[in-house]
N, C-alpha and C positions, 0 to 999 in steps of 0.2 A: 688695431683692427682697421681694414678699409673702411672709408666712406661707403655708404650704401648707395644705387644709383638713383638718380631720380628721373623723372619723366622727361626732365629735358637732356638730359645724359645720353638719355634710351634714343631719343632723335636725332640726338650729333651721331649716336654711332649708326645708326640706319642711315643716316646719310653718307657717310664712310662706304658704309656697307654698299650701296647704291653705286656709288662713285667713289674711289678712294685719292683722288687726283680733284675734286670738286673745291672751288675756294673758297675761303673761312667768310668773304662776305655773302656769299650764297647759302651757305649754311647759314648764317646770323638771320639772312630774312627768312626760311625754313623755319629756324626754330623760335625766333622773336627776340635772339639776344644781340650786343652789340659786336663788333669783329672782334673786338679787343676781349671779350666775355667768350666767345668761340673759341678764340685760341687757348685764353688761361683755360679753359673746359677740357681741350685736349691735350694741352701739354698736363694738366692735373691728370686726365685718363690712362696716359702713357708712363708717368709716373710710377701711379698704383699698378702698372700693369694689367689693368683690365683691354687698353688694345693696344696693338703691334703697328707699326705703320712697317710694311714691307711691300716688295714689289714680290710680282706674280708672273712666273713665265705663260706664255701660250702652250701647252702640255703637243698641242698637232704642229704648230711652226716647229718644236724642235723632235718631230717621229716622234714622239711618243704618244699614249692615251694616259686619258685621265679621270677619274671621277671626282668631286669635290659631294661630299654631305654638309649641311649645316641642320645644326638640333635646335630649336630654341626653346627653352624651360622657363615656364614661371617658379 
């Protein structure tokens, strides 16, 4: 079974979410961990598959549209 996530988990990935290119010592002072503590966090995230690091096209640079939803559940 997954780790469950915890509060500092929850802010490494809001900062992703925010910026997905932002670097691991920005986050470290964000969340209050060390850089070397950021990364094991998210190379552990990506792991378990809880998040994806992918790139994101611009949907109008290439003619297209697009909508993006995001849900968030407790």
């Amino acid at each position: 079974m997954n780790k469950p996530l915890d509060d500092v988990d929850r802010r490494i990935i809001d900062q992703l979410q925010e910026e997905g290119r932002r670097p691991y010592t920005e986050i470290a002072r964000a969340v209050g961990l060390s850089e070397a503590g950021v990364r094991q966090r998210i190379a552990s995230l990506t792991e378990r598959g809880v998040i994806q690091i992918v790139a994101a096209t611009s949907p109008i640079a290439l003619g297209m549209i697009q909508a993006f939803v995001s849900v968030r559940v407790a």
